[in-house]
Each structure stands twice: as C-alpha cells, then as structure tokens.
C-alpha positions as a Markdown table, in Angstrom:
| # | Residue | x | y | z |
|---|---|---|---|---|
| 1 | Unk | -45.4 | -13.6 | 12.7 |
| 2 | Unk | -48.4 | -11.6 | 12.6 |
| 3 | Unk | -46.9 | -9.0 | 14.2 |
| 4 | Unk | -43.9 | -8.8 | 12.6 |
| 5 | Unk | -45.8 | -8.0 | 9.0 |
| 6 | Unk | -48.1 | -5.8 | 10.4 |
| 7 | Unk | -45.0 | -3.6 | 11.4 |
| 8 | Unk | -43.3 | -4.1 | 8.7 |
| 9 | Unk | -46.9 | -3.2 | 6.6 |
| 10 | Unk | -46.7 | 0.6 | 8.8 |
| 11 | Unk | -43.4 | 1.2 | 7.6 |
| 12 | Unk | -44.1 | 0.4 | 4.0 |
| 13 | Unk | -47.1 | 2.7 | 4.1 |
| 14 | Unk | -45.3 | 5.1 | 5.5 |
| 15 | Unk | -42.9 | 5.4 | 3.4 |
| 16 | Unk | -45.8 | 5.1 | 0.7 |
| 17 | Unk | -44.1 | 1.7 | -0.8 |
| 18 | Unk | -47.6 | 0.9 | -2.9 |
| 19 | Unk | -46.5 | -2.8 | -4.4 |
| 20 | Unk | -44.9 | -4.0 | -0.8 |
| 21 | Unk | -47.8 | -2.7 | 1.0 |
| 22 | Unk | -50.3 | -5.0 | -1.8 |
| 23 | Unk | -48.2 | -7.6 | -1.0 |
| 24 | Unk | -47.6 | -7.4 | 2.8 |
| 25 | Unk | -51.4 | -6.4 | 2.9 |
| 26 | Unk | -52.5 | -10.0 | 1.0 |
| 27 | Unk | -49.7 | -11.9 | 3.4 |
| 28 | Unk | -51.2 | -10.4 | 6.6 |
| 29 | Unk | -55.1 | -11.2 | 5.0 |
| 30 | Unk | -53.6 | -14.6 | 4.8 |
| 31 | Unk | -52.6 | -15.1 | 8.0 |
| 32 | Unk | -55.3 | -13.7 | 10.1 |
| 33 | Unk | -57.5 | -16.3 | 7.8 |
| 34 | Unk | -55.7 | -19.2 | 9.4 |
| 35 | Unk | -55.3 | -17.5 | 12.5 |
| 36 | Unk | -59.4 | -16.7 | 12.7 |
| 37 | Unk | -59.9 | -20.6 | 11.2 |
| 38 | Unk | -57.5 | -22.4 | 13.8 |
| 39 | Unk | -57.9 | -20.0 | 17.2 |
| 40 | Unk | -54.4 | -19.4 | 16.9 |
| 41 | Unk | -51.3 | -19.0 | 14.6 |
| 42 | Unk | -48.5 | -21.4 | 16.2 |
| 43 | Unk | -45.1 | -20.8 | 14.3 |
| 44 | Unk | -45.5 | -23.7 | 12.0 |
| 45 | Unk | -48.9 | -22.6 | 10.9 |
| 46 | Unk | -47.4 | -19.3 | 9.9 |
| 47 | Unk | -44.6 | -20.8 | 7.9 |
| 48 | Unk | -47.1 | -23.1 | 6.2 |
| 49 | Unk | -48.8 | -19.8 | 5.0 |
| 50 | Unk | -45.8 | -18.7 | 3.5 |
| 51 | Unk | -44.7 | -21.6 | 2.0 |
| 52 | Unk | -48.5 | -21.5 | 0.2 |
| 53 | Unk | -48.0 | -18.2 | -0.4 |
| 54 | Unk | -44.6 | -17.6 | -1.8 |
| 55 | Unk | -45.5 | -21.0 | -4.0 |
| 56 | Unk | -48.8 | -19.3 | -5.7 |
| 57 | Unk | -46.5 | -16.4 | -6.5 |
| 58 | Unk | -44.1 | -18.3 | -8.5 |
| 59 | Unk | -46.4 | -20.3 | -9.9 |
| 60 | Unk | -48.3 | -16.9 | -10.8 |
| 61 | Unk | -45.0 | -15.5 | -12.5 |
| 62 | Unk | -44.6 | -18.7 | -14.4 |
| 63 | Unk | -47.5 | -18.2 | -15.7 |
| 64 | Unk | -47.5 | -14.9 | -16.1 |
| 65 | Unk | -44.2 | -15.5 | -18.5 |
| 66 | Unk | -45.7 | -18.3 | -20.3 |
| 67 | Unk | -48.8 | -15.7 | -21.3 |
| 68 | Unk | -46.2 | -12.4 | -22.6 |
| 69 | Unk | -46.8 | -10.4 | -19.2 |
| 70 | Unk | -43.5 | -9.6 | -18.2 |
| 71 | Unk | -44.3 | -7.1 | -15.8 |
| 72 | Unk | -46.9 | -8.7 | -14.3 |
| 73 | Unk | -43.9 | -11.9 | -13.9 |
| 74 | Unk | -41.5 | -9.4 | -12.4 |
| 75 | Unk | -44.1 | -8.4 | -9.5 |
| 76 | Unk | -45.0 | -11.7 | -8.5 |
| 77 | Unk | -41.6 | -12.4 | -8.6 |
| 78 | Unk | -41.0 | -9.8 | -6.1 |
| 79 | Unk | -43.6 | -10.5 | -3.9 |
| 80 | Unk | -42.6 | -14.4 | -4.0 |
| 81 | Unk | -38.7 | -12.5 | -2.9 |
| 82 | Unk | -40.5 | -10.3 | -0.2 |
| 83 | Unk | -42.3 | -13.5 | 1.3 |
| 84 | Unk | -38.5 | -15.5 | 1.2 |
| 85 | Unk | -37.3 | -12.8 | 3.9 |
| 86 | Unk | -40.3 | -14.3 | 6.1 |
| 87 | Unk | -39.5 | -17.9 | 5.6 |
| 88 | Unk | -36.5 | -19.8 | 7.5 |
| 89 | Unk | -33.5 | -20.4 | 5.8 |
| 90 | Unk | -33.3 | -23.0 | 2.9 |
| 91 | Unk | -31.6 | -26.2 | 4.0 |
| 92 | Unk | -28.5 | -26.8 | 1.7 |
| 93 | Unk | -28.0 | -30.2 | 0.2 |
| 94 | Unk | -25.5 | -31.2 | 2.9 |
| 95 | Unk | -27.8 | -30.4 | 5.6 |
| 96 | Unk | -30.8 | -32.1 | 3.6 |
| 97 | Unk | -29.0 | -35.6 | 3.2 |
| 98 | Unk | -27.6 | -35.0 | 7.5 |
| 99 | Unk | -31.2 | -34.6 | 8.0 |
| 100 | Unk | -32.5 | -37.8 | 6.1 |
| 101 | Unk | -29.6 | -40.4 | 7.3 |
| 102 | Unk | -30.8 | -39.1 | 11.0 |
| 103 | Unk | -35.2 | -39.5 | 10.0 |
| 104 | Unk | -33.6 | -42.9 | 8.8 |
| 105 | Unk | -31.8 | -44.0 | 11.4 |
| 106 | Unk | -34.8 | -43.1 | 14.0 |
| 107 | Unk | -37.0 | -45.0 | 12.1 |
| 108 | Unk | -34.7 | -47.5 | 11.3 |
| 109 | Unk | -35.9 | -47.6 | 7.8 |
| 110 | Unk | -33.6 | -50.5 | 5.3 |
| 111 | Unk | -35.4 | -50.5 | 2.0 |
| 112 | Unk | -37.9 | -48.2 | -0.3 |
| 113 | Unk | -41.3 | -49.5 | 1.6 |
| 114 | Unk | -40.1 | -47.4 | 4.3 |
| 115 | Unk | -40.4 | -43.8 | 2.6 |
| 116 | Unk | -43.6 | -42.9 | 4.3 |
| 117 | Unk | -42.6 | -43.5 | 7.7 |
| 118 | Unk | -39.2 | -41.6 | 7.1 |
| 119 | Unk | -41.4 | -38.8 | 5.4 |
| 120 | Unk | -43.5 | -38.5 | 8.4 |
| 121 | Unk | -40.3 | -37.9 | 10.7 |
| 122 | Unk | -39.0 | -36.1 | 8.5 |
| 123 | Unk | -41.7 | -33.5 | 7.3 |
| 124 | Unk | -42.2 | -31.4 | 10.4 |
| 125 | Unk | -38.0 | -30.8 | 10.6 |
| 126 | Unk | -37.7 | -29.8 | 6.7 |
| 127 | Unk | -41.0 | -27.7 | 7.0 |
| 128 | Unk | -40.6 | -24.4 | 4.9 |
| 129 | Unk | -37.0 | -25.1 | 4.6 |
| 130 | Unk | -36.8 | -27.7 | 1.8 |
| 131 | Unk | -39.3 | -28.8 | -1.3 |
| 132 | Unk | -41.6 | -31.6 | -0.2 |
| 133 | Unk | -40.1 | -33.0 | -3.6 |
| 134 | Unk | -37.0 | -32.5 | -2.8 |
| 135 | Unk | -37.0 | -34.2 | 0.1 |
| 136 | Unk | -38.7 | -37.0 | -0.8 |
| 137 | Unk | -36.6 | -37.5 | -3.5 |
| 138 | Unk | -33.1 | -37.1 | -1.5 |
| 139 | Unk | -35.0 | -40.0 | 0.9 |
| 140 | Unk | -35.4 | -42.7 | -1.8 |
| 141 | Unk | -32.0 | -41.9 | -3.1 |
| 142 | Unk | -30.7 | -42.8 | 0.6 |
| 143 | Unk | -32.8 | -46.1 | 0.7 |
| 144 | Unk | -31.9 | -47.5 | -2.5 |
| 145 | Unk | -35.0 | -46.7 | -4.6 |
C-alpha cells in the first residue's frame, strides 16, 4: 500500500498537483507511523489507516460546513474521495445481509445475546468495506433485536 501512494505521490508532484500531493503526503505520513509503530504494515493495517483517515476527513468537512467554510468542506471532501480510491469496495446491502446470515450461521447465533460473538466473526470480513454501525445494526435486525 505504501508503495502504491508513494507512486502515486511522484506523479502528483510531477505534474505539480499541490492539494493531492497535501493529501497523499499526510496519507503516506500516516502509514509509515503504523508501519514504524507495528514493524510492519500487513494489508489490513493499511486499510484500517484509511478507514481512520478517510473518517477524519468527513468528519472535518462536516464540520467545516457546520462553521461557514465551504471551501475548506469541499477539500476535505476531496481528500476523504482521493482516500475512497485506496479503500476496497463498499459492500452493498445484499452482500452485507449474505455476509451476516453466513457470521450467523458459523456461530450459530439464535437470539440478540449473541451479537458480540457474530460481531467478532464478522468484523475482520466487513473491514473497510462496511460501517461498523452498519453492520452491527444489519446483525441485530437478523437476530430479532
């Protein structure tokens, strides 16, 4: 991953891109972190950083808005969209709820009490694909609670 936005950092400078080399310069500054913190950056560590990331930025926007700053919305905004082209795929609702009847059936989860075990099965596979909310939310729908 590192790799990849380091490249993708050359080509923006070269082509003297100033806001997506700001953002792709704060991305990479966030990756080595982990990467200097943990030894290594595995795959899933990387998309965790980008989930993080991408979520400060539209929180940022947000409150950007709520303040008056419409610019300042527009470039987090951007820089949240420039971080999505990192990130897997979103899961759509139909692969969400496929997802959620399998974590249930593994577990073998009946009733409500059981969200936490399905939510640990469950976490690693929806990982920078789906809100945590989301998919705990689509998991008590499925149990009844």
């Amino acid at each position: 991953m590192i790799e990849r936005v380091e490249a993708d950092l050359k080509a923006a400078r070269l082509a003297r891109d100033t806001e997506r080399v700001g953002a792709l310069s704060l991305l990479l500054a966030a990756l080595k972190d982990v990467e200097k913190a943990q030894g290594s950056l595995d795959e899933s560590a990387a998309i965790q950083v980008l989930t993080r990331e991408r979520k400060r930025r539209a929180e940022a926007a947000e409150s950007f808005r709520e303040g008056g700053r419409e610019a300042d919305a527009v470039k987090e905004e951007a820089e949240a969209a420039l971080i999505d082209g990192y990130l897997p795929a979103a899961l759509g609702s139909d692969e969400l709820q496929e997802l959620v009847q399998q974590a249930i059936a593994e577990v073998g989860a009946t009733e409500a009490k059981d969200l936490g075990a399905v939510m640990k099965v469950l976490t690693p596979r929806t990982q920078g694909r789906a809100d945590g909310k989301a998919v705990s939310t689509a998991v008590r729908e499925a149990l009844g609670g």
